[in-house]
PyMOL CGO cylinders between C-alpha atoms (Angstrom):
from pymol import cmd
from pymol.cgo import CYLINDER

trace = [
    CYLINDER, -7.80, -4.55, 4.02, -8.40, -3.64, 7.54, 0.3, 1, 1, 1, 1, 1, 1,
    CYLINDER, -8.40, -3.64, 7.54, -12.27, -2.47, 6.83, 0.3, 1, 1, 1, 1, 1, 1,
    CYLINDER, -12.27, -2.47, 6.83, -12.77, -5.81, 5.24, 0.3, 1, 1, 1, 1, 1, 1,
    CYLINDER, -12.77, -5.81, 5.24, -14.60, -8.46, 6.85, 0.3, 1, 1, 1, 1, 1, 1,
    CYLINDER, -14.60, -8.46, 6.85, -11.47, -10.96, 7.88, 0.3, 1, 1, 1, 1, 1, 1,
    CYLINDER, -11.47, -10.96, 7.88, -13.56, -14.35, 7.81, 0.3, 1, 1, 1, 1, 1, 1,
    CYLINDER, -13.56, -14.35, 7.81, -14.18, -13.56, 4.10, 0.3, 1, 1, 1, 1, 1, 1,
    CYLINDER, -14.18, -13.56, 4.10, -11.06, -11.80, 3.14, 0.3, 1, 1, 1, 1, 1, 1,
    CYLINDER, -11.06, -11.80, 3.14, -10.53, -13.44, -0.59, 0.3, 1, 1, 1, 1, 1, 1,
    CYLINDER, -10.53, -13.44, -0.59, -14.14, -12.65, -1.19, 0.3, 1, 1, 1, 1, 1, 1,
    CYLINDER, -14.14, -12.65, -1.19, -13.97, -9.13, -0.14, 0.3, 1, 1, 1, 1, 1, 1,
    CYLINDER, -13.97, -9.13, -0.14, -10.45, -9.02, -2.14, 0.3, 1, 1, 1, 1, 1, 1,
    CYLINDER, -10.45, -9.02, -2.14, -12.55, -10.22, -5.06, 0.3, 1, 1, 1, 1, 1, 1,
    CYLINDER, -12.55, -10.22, -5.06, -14.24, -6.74, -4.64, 0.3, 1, 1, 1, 1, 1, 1,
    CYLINDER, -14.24, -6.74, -4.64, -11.28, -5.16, -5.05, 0.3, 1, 1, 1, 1, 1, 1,
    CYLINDER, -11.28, -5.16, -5.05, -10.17, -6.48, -8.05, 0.3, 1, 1, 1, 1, 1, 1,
    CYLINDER, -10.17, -6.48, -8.05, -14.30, -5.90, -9.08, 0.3, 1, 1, 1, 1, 1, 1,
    CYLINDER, -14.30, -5.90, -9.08, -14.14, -2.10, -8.73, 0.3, 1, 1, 1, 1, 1, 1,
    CYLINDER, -14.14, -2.10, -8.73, -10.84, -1.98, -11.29, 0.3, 1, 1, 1, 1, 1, 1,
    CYLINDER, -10.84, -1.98, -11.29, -8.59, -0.94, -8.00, 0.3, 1, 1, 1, 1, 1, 1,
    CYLINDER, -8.59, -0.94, -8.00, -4.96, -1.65, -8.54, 0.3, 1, 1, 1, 1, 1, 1,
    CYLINDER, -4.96, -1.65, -8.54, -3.72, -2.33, -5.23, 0.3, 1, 1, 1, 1, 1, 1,
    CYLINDER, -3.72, -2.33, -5.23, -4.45, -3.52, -1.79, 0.3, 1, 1, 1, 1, 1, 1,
    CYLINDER, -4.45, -3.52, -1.79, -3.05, -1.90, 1.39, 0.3, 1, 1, 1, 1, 1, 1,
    CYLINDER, -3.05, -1.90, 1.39, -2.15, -4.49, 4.13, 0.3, 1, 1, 1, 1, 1, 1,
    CYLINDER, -2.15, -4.49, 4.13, -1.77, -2.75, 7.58, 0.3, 1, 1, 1, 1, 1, 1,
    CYLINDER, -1.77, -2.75, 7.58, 0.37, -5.21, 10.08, 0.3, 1, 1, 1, 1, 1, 1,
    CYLINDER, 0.37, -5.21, 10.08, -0.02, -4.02, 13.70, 0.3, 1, 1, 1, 1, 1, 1,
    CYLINDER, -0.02, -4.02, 13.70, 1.97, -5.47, 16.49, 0.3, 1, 1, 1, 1, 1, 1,
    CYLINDER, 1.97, -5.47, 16.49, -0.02, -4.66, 19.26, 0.3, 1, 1, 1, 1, 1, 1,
    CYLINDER, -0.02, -4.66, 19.26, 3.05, -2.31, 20.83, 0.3, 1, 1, 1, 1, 1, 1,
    CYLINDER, 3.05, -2.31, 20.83, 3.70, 0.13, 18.58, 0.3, 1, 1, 1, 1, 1, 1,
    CYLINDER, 3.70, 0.13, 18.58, -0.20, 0.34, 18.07, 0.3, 1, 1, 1, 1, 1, 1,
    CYLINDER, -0.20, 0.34, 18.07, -2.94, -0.91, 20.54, 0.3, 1, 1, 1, 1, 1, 1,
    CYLINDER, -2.94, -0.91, 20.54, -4.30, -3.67, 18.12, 0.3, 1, 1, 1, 1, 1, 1,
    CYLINDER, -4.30, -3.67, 18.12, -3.31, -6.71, 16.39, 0.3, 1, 1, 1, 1, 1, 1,
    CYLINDER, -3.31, -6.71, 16.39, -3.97, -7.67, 13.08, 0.3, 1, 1, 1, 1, 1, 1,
    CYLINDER, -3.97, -7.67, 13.08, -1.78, -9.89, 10.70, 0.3, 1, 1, 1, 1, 1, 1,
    CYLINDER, -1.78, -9.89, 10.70, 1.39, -11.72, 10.12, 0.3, 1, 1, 1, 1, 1, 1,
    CYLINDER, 1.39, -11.72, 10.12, 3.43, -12.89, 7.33, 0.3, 1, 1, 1, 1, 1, 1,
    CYLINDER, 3.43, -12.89, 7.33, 1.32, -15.67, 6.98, 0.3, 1, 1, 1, 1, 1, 1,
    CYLINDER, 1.32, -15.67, 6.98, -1.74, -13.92, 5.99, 0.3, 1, 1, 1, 1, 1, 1,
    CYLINDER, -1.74, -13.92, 5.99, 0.09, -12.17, 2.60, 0.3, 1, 1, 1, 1, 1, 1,
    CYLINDER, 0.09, -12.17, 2.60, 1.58, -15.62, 2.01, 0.3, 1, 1, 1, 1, 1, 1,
    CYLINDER, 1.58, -15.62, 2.01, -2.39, -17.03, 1.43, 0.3, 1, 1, 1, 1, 1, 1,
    CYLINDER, -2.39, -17.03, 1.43, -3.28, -13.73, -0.16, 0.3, 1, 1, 1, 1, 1, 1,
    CYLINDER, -3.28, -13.73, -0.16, -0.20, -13.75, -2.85, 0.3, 1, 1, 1, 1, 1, 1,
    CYLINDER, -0.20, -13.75, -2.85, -1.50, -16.40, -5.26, 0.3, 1, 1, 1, 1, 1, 1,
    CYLINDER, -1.50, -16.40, -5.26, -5.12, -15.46, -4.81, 0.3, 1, 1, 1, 1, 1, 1,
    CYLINDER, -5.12, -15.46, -4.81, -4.79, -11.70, -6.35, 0.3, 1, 1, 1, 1, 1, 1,
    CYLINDER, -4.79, -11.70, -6.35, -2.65, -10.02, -8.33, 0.3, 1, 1, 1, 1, 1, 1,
    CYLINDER, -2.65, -10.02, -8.33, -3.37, -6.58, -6.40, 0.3, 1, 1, 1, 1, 1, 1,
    CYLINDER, -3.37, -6.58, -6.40, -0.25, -4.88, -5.96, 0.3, 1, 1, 1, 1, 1, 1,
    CYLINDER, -0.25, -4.88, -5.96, 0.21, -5.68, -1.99, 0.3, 1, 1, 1, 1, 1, 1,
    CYLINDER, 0.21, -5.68, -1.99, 1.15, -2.83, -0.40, 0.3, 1, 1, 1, 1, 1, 1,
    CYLINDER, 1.15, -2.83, -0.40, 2.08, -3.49, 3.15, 0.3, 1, 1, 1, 1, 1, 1,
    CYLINDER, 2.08, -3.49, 3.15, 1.90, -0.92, 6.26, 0.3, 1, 1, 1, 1, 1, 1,
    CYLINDER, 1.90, -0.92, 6.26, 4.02, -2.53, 9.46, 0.3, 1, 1, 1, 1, 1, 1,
    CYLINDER, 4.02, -2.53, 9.46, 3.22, -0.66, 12.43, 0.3, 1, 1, 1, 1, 1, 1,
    CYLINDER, 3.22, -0.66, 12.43, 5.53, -2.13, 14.19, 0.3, 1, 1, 1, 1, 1, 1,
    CYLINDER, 5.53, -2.13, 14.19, 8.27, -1.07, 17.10, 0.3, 1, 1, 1, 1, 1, 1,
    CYLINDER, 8.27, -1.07, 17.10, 10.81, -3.43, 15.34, 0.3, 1, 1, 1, 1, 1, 1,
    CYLINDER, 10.81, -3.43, 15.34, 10.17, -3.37, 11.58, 0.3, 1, 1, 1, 1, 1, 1,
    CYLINDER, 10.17, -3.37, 11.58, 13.80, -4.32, 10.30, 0.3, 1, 1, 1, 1, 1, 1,
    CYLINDER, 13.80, -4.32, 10.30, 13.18, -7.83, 11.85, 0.3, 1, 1, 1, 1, 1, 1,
    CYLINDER, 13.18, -7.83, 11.85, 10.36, -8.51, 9.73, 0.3, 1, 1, 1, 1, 1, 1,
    CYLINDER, 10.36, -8.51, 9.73, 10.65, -6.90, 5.96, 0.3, 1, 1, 1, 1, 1, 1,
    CYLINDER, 10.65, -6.90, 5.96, 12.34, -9.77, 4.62, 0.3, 1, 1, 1, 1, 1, 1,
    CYLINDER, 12.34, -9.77, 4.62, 9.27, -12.19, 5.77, 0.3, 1, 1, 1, 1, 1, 1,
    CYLINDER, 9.27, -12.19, 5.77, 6.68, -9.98, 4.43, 0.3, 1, 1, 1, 1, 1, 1,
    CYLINDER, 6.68, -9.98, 4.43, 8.55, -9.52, 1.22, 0.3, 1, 1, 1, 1, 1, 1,
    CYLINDER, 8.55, -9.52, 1.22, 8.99, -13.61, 0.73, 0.3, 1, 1, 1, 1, 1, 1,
    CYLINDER, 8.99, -13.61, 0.73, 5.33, -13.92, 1.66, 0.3, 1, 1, 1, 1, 1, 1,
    CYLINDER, 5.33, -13.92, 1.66, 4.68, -11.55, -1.49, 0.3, 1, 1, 1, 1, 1, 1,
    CYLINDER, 4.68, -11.55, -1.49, 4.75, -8.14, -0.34, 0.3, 1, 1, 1, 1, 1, 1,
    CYLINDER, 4.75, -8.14, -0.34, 5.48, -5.62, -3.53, 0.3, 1, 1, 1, 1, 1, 1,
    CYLINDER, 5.48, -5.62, -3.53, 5.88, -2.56, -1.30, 0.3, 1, 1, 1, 1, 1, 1,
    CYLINDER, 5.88, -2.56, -1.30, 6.69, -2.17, 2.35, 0.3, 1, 1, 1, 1, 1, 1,
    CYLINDER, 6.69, -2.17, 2.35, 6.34, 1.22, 4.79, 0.3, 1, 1, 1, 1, 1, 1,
    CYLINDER, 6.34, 1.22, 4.79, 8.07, 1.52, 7.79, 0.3, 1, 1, 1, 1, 1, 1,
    CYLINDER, 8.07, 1.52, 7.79, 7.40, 4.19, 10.38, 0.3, 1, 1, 1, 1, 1, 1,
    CYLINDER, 7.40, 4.19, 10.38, 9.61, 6.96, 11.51, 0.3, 1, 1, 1, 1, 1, 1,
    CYLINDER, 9.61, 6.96, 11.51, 9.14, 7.07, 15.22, 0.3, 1, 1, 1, 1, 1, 1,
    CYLINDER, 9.14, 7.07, 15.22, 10.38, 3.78, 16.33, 0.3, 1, 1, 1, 1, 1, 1,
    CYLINDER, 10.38, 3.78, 16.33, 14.00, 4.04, 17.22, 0.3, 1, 1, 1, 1, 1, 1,
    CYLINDER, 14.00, 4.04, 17.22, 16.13, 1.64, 14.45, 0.3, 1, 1, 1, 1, 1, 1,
    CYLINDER, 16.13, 1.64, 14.45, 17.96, 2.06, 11.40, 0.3, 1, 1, 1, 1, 1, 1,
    CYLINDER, 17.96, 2.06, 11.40, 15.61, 3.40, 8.81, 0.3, 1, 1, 1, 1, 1, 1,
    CYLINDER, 15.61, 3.40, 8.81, 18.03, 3.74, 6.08, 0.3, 1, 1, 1, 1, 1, 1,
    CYLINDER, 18.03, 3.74, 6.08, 19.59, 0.48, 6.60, 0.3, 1, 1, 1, 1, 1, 1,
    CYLINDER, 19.59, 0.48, 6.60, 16.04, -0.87, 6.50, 0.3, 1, 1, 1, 1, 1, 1,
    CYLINDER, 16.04, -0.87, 6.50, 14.80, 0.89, 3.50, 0.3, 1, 1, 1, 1, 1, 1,
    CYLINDER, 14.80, 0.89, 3.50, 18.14, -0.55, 1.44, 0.3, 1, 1, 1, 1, 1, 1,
    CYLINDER, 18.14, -0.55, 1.44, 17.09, -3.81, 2.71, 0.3, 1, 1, 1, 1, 1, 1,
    CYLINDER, 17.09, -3.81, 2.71, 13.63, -3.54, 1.69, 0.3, 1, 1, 1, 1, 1, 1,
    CYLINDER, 13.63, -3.54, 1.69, 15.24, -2.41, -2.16, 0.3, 1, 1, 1, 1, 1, 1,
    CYLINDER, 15.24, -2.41, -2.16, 17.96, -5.61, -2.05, 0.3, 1, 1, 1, 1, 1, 1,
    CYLINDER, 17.96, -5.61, -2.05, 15.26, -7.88, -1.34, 0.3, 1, 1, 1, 1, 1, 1,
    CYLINDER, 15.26, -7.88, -1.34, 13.13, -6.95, -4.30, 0.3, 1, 1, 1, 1, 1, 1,
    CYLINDER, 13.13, -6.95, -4.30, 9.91, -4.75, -3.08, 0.3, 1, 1, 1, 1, 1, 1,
    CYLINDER, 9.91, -4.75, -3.08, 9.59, -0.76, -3.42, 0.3, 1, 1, 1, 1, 1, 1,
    CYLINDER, 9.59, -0.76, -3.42, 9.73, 0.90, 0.01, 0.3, 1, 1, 1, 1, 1, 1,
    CYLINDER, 9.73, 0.90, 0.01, 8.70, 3.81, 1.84, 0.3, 1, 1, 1, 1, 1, 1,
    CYLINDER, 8.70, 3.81, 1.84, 8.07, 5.78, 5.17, 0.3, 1, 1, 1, 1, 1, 1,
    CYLINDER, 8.07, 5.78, 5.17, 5.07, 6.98, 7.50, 0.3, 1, 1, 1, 1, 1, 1,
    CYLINDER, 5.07, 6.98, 7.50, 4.52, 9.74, 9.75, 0.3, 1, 1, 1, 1, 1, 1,
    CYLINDER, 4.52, 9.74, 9.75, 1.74, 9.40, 12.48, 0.3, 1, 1, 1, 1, 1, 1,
    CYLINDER, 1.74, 9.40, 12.48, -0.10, 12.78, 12.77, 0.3, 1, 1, 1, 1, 1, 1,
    CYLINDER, -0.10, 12.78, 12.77, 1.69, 14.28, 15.72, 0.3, 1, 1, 1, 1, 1, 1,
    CYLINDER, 1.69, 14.28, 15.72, 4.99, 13.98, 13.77, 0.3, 1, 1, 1, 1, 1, 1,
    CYLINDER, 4.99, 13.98, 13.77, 6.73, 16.40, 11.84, 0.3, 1, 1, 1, 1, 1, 1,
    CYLINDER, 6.73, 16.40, 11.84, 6.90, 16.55, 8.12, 0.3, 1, 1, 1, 1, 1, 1,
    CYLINDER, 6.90, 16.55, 8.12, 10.95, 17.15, 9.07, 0.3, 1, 1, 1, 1, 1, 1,
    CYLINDER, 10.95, 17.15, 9.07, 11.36, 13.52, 10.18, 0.3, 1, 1, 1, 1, 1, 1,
    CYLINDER, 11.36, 13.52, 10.18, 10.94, 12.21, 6.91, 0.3, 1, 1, 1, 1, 1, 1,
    CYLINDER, 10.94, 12.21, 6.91, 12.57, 14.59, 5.34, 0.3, 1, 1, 1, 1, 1, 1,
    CYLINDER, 12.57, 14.59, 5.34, 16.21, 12.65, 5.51, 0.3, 1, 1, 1, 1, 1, 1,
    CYLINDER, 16.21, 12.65, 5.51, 14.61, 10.12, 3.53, 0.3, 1, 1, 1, 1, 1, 1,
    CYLINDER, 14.61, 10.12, 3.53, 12.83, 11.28, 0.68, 0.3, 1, 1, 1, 1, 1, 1,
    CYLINDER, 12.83, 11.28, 0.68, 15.45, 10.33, -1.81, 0.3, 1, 1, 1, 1, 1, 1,
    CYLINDER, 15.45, 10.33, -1.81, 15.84, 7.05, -0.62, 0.3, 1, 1, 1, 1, 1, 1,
    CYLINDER, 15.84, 7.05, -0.62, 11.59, 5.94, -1.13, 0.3, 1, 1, 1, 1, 1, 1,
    CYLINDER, 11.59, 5.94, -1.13, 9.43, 5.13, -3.41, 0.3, 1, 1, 1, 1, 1, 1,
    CYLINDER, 9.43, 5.13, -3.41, 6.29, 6.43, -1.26, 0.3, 1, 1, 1, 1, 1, 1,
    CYLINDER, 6.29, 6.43, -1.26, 5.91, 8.63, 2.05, 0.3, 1, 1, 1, 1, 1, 1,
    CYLINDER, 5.91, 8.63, 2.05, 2.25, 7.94, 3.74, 0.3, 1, 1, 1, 1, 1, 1,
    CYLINDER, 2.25, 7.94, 3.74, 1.10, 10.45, 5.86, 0.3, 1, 1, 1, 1, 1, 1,
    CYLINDER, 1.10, 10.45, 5.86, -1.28, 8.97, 8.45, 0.3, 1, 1, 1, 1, 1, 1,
    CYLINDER, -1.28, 8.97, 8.45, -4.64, 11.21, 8.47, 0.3, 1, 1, 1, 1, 1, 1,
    CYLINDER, -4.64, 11.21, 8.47, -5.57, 9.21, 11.70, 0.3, 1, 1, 1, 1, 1, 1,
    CYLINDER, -5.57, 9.21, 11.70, -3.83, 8.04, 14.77, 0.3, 1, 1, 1, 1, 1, 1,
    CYLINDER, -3.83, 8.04, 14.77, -2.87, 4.19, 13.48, 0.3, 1, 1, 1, 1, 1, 1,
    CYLINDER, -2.87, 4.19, 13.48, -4.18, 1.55, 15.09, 0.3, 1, 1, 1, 1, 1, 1,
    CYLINDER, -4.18, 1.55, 15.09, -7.92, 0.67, 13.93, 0.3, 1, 1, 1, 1, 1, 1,
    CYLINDER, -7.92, 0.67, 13.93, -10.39, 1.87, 11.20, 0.3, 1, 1, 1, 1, 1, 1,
    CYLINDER, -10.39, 1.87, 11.20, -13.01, 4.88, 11.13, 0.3, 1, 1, 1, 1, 1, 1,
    CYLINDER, -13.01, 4.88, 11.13, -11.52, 7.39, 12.24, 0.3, 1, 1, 1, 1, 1, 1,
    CYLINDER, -11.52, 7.39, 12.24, -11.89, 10.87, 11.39, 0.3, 1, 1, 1, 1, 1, 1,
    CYLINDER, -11.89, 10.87, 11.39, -10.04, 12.30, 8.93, 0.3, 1, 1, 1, 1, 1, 1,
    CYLINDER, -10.04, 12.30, 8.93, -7.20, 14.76, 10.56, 0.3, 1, 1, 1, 1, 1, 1,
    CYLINDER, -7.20, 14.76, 10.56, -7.46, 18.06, 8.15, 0.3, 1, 1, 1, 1, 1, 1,
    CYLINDER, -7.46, 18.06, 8.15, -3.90, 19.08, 9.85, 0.3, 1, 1, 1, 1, 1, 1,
    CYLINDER, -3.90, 19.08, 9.85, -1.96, 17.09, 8.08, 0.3, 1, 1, 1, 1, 1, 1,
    CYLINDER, -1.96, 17.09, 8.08, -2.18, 18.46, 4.86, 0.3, 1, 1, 1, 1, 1, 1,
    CYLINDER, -2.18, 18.46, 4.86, 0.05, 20.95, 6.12, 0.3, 1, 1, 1, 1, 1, 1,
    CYLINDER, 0.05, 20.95, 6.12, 2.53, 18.58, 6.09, 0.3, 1, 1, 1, 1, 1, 1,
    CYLINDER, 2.53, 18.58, 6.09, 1.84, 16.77, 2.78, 0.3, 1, 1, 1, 1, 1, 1,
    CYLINDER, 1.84, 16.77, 2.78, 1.89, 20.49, 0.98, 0.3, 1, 1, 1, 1, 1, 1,
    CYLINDER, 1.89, 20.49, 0.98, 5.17, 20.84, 2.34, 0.3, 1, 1, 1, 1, 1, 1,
    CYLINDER, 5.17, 20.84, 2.34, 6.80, 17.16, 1.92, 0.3, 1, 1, 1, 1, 1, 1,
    CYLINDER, 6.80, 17.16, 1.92, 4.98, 17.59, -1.84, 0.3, 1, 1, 1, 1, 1, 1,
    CYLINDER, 4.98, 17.59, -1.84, 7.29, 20.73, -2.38, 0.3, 1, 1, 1, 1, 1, 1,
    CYLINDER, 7.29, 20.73, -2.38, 10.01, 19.49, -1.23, 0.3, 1, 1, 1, 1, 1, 1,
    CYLINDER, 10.01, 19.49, -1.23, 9.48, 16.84, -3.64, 0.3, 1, 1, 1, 1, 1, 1,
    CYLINDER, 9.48, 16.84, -3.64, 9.65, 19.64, -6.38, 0.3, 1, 1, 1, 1, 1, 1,
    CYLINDER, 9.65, 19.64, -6.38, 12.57, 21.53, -5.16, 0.3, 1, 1, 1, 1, 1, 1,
    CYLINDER, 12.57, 21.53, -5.16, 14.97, 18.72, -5.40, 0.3, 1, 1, 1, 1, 1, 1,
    CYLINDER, 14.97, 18.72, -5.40, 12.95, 17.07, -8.67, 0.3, 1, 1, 1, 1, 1, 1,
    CYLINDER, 12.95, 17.07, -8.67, 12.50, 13.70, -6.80, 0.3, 1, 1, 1, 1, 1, 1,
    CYLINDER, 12.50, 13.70, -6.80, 9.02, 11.23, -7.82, 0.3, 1, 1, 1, 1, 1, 1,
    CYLINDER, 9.02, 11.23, -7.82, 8.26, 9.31, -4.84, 0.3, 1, 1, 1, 1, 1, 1,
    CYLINDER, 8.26, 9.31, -4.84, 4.38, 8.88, -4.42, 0.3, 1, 1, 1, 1, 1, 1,
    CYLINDER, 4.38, 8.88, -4.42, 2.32, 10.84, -1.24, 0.3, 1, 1, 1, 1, 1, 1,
    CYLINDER, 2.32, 10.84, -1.24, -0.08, 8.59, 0.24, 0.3, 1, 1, 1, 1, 1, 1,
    CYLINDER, -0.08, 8.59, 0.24, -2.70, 9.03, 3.04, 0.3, 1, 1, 1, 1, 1, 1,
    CYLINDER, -2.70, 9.03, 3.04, -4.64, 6.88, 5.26, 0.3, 1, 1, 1, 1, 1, 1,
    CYLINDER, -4.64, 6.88, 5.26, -6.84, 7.51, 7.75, 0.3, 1, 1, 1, 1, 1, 1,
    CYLINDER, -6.84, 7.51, 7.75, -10.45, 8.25, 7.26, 0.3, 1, 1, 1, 1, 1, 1,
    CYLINDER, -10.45, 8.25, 7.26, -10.51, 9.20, 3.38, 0.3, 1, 1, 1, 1, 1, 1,
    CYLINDER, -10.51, 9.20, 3.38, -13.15, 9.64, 1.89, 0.3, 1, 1, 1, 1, 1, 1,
    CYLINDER, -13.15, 9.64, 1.89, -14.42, 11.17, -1.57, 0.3, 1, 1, 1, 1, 1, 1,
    CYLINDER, -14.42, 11.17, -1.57, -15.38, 14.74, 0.70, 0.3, 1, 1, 1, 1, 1, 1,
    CYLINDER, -15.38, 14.74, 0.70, -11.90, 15.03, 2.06, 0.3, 1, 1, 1, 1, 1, 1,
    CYLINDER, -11.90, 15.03, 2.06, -9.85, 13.22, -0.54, 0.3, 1, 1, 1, 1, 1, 1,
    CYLINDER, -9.85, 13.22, -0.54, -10.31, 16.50, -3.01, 0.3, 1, 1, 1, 1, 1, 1,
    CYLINDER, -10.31, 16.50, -3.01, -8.66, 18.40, -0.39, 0.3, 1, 1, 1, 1, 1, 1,
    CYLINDER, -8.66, 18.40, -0.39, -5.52, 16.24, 0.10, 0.3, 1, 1, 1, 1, 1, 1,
    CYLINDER, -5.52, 16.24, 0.10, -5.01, 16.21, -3.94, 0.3, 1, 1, 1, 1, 1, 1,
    CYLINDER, -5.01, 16.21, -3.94, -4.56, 20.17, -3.27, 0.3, 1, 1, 1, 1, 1, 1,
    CYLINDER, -4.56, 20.17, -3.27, -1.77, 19.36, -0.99, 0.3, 1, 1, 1, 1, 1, 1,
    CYLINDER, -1.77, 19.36, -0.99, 0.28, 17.06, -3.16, 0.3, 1, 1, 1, 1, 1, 1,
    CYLINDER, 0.28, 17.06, -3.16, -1.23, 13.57, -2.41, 0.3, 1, 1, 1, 1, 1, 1,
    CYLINDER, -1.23, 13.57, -2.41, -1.44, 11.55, -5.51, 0.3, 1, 1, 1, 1, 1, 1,
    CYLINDER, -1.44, 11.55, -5.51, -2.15, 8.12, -3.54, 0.3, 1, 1, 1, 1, 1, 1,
    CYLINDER, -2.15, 8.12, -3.54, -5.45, 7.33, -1.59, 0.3, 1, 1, 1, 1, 1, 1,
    CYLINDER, -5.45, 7.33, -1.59, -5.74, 4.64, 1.40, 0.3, 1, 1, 1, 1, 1, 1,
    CYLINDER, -5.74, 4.64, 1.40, -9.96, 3.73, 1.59, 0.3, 1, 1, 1, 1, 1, 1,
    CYLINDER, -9.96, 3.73, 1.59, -10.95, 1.24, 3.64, 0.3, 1, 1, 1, 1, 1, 1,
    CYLINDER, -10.95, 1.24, 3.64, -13.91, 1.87, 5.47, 0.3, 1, 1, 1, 1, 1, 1,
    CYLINDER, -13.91, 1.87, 5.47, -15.22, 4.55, 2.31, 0.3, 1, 1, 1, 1, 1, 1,
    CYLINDER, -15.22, 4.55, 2.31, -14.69, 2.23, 0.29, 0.3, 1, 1, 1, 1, 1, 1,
    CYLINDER, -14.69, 2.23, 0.29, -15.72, -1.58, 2.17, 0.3, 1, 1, 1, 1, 1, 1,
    CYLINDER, -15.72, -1.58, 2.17, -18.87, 0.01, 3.16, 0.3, 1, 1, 1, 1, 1, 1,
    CYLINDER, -18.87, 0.01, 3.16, -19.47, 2.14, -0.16, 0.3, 1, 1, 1, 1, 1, 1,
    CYLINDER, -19.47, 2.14, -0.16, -23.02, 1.07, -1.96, 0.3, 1, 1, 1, 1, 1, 1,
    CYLINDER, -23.02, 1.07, -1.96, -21.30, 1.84, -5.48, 0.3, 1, 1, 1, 1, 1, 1,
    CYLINDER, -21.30, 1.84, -5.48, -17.68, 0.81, -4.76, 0.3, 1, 1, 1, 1, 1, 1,
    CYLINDER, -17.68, 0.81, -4.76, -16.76, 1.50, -8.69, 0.3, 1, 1, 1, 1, 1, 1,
    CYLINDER, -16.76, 1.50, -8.69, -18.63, 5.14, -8.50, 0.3, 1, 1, 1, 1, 1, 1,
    CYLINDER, -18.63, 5.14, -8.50, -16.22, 5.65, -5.23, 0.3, 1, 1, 1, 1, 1, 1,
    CYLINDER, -16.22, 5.65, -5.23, -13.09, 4.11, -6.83, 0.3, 1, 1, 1, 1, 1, 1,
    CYLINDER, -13.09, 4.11, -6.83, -14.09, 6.19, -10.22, 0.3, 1, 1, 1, 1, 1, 1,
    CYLINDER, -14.09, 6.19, -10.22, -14.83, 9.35, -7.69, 0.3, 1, 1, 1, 1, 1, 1,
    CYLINDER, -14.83, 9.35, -7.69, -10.86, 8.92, -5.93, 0.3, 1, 1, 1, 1, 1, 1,
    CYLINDER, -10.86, 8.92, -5.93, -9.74, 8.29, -10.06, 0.3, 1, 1, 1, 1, 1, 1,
    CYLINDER, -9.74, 8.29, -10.06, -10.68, 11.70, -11.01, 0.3, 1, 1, 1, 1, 1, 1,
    CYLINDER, -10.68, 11.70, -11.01, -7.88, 13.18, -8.54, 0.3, 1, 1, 1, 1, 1, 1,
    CYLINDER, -7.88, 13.18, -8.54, -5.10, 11.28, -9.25, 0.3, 1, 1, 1, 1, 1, 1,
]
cmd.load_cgo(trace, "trace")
């Protein structure tokens, strides 16, 4: 939802729902954690009984266990919380799953596929960021399928089924290559906002997953 225009967001969601996508990927910035600010509680609340897009929300923030539980009551279905801030993750991730929503964790580029390693049997999702967070089109960050190879065989070797995600400049070139290391879930924004055919692109991303 970031690469969407954001005085016309229901519209734009409209397009979504238009192309046949199933969910919507919410990125919440706090302005610390990453240099930008985008949106608040408020903004899933007005969004919840306008789609039924599985909201999948992204909190880049420095202090995510203070905010789940409002994102979930606004309408959040899934929330991802970030590795490198320093709070409980596990605490938060069981508090994600009590109030309701699926959960998961993220991994900025520059961090190790080990730091989410403790968690993997804990989430629903792990996203590995193909861009440094903090606004839209950016280049896609080939190194990191390094790291989604080896999170995806982990994933084998102890027969767990949480879904790898990645974000950050996808696009149907390089979205081909992260299939072939173990990503099964696709964040577009700008590919896909400023796409001419967004159905051929969302039927393009289909044929990998």
């Amino acid at each position: 939802m970031l690469a969407a225009d954001h005085t016309r967001l229901a519209d734009d969601i409209k397009g979504v729902e238009a192309a046949e996508c199933s969910w919507l990927h919410v990125d919440i910035m706090d302005g610390h954690f990453v240099p930008n600010l985008t949106f608040g509680p408020q903004t899933v609340a007005d969004l919840r009984p306008k789609t039924e897009l599985f909201l999948d929300v992204h909190l880049m923030l420095d202090n995510p266990q203070d905010f789940v539980e409002l994102f979930i009551k606004a309408g959040a279905d899934q929330v991802t919380i970030h590795v490198e801030p320093s709070y409980d993750i596990s605490a938060t991730l069981l508090k994600i799953r009590e109030l309701g929503a699926k959960c998961g964790v993220v991994f900025n580029p520059g961090t190790p596929a080990s730091a989410v390693q403790p968690y993997l049997d804990q989430v629903d999702i792990v996203l590995a960021m193909t861009v440094q967070p903090g606004f839209g089109g950016q280049s896609f960050q080939e190194s990191v399928l390094e790291k989604t190879s080896q999170i995806a065989a982990w994933r084998q070797e102890r027969n767990l089924d949480f879904r790898i995600q990645v974000d950050g400049g996808i696009n149907a070139e390089n979205a081909p290559l992260c299939r072939q290391a173990g990503v099964d879930t696709f964040v577009a924004g700008t590919a896909f906002f400023k796409s001419k055919d967004r159905n051929l692109f969302r039927q393009n991303i289909e044929t990998l997953t």
